[in-house]
C-alpha positions as a Markdown table, in Angstrom:
| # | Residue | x | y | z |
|---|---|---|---|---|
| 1 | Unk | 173.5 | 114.7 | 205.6 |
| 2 | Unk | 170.9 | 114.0 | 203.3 |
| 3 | Unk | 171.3 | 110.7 | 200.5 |
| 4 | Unk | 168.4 | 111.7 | 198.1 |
| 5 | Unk | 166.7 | 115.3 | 197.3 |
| 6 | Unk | 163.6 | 116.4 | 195.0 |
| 7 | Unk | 163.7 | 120.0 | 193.7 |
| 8 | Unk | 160.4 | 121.1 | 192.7 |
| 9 | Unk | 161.2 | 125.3 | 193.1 |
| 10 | Unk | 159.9 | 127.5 | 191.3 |
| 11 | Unk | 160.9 | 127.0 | 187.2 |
| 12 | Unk | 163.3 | 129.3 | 186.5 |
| 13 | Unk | 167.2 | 128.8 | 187.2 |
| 14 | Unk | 167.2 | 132.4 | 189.3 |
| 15 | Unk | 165.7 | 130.2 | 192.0 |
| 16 | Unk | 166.9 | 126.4 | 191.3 |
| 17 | Unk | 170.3 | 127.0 | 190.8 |
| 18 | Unk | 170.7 | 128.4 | 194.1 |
| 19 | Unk | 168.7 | 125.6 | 195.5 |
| 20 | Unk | 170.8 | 122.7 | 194.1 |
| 21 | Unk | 173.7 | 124.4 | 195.5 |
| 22 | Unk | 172.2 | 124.3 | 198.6 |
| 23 | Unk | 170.9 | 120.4 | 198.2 |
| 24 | Unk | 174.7 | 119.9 | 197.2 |
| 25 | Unk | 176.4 | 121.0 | 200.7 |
| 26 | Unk | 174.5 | 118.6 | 202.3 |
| 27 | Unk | 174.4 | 115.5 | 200.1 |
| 28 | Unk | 176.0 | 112.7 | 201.2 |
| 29 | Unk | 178.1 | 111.5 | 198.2 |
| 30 | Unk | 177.5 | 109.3 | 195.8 |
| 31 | Unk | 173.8 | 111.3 | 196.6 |
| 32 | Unk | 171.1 | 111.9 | 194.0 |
| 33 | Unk | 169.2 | 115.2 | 193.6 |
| 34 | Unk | 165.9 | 114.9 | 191.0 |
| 35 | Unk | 164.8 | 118.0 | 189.5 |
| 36 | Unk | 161.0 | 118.3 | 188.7 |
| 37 | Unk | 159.6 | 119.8 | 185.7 |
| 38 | Unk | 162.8 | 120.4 | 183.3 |
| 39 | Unk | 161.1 | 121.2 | 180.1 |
| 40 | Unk | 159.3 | 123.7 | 181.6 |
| 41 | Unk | 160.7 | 126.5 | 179.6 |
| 42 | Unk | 164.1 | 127.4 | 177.7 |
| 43 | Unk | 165.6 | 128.6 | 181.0 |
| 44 | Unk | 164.8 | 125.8 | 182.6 |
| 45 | Unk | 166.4 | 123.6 | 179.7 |
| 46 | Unk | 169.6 | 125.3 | 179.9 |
| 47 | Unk | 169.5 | 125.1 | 183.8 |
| 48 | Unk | 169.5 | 121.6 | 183.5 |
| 49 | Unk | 172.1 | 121.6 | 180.7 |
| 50 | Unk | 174.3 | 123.4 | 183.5 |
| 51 | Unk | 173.3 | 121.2 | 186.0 |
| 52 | Unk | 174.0 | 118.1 | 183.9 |
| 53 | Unk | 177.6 | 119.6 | 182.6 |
| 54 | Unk | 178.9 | 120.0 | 186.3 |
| 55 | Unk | 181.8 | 118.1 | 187.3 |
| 56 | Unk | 181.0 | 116.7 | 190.6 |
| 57 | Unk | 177.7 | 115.3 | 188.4 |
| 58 | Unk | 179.0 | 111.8 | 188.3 |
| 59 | Unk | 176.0 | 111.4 | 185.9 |
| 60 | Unk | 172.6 | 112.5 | 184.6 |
| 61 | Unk | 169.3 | 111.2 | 183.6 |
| 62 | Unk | 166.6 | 112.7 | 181.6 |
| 63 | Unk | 163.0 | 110.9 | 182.1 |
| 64 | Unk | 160.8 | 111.8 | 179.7 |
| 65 | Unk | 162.8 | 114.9 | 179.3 |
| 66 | Unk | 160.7 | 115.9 | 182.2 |
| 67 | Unk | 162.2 | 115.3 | 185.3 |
| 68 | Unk | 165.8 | 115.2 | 185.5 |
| 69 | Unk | 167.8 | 113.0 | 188.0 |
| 70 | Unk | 171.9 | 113.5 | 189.0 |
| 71 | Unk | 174.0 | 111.5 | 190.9 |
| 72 | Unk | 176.9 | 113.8 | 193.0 |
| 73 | Unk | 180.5 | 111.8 | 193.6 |
């Protein structure tokens, strides 16, 4: 089990949504996942609107409405 991830895929949510649901079976939970690069285009701003609106998202962060950090319960 992992307590901490950085996803830094490629920018589009074909290949981080996948990804983070990957990171997500083996997060230990409460776990955080950060996700690099969030503004990066439109997709990428409604991938992280998706990611951000999940339930087991116990909360998210913006930074700089760059990178994006979640904590999983």
């Amino acid at each position: 089990k992992i307590d901490i991830s950085y996803i830094d895929a490629i920018h589009t949510s074909e290949f981080v949504l996948p990804q983070f649901h990957l990171v997500c079976e083996h997060l230990r939970r409460p776990g955080l996942i950060l996700l690099d690069d969030i503004d990066f285009s439109p997709d990428m701003n409604d991938c992280w609107a998706t990611i951000a609106g999940y339930s087991a998202v116990s909360s998210a962060l913006s930074v700089n409405n760059h990178l994006g950090i979640v904590e999983l319960h």
